[in-house]
C-alpha positions in Angstrom: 2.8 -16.5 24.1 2.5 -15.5 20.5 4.9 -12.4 19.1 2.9 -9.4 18.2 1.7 -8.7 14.7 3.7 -5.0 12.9 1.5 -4.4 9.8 4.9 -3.4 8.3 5.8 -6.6 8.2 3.1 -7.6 5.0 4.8 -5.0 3.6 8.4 -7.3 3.5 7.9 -9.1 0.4 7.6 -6.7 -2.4 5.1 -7.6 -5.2 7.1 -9.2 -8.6 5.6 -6.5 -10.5 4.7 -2.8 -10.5 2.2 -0.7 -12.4 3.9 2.4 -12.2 7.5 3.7 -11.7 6.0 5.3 -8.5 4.6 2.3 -7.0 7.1 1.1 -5.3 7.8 4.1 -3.2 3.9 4.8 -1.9 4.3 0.8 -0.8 7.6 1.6 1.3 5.9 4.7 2.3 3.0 2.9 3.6 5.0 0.6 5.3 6.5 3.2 6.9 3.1 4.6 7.6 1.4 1.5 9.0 4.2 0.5 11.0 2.8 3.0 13.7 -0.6 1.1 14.0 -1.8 -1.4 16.0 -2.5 -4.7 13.8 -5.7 -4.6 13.1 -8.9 -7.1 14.6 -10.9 -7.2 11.7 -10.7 -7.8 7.7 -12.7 -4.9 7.3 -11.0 -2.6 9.7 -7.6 -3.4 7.7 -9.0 -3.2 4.1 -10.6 0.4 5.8 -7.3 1.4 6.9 -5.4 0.7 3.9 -7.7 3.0 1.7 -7.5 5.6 4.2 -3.2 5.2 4.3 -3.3 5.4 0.4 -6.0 8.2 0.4 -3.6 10.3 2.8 -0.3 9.1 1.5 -1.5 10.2 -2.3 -4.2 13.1 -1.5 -7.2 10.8 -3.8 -9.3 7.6 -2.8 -8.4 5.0 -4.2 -12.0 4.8 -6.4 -9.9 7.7 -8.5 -9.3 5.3 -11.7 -6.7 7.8 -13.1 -3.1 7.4 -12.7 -1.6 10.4 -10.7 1.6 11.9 -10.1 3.2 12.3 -6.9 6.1 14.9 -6.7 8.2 12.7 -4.2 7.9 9.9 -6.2 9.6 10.9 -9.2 13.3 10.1 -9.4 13.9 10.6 -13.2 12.5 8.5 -15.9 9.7 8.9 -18.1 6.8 7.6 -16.0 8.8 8.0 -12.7 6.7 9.6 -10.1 3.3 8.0 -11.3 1.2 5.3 -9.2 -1.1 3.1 -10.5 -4.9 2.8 -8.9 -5.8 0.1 -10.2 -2.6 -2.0 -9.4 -3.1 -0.9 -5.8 -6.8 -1.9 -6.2 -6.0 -5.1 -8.5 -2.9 -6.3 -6.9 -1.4 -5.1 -3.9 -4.4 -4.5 -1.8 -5.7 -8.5 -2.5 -1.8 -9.2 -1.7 -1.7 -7.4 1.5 -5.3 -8.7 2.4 -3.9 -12.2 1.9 -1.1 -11.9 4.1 -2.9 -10.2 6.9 -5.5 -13.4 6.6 -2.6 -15.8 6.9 -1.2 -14.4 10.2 -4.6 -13.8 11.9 
C-alpha cells in the first residue's frame, strides 16, 4: 500500500531563485495553505487549485501582470513585501506542476 500524497510536500524544495523579496513567503504560505487539501486527481484540478490558493492568499488572479505588495510579506528591505506574477506563472507554477506529475 502506497503512502498518501500531502501537496505540502511539492512545496519542500524551494525554487534556486526568487522574483521578488516576497516570494518566498506566499510559497510557505501556500504550503501551509495546501497542506489541508486532499491531493488532487487531475492536472487540471491542481493547476485550478493553485490559481485559486494564490488568488486567495494575494486578493488578485494570477492573470494580474503587475507586481503587488502584500503587507505580511514585507520584513524590511527595499522590495521586501513584493511578489512576482509572472515568476509564479513562469516558474513556480511549471515547478509545482512537475512535481505533482512525478508522484502521480
Amino acid at each position: 500500500m502506497s503512502t498518501p500524497k500531502n501537496l505540502a510536500d511539492l512545496f519542500e524544495s524551494q525554487p534556486w531563485q526568487w522574483g521578488l523579496r516576497g516570494d518566498p513567503y506566499l510559497w510557505r504560505d501556500m504550503q501551509a495553505h495546501l497542506a489541508e487539501h486532499a491531493y488532487p486527481p487531475t492536472e487540471a484540478v491542481f493547476m485550478s487549485l493553485l490559481e485559486q490558493t494564490y488568488q486567495q492568499l494575494t486578493g488578485v488572479p494570477l492573470t494580474n501582470r503587475e507586481p503587488l505588495f502584500i503587507e505580511r510579506y514585507s520584513h524590511g528591505g527595499m522590495s521586501s513585501g513584493y511578489i512576482s506574477p509572472q515568476f509564479w506563472s513562469d516558474t513556480a507554477f511549471p515547478l509545482l506542476r512537475s512535481r505533482y506529475l512525478y508522484l502521480t
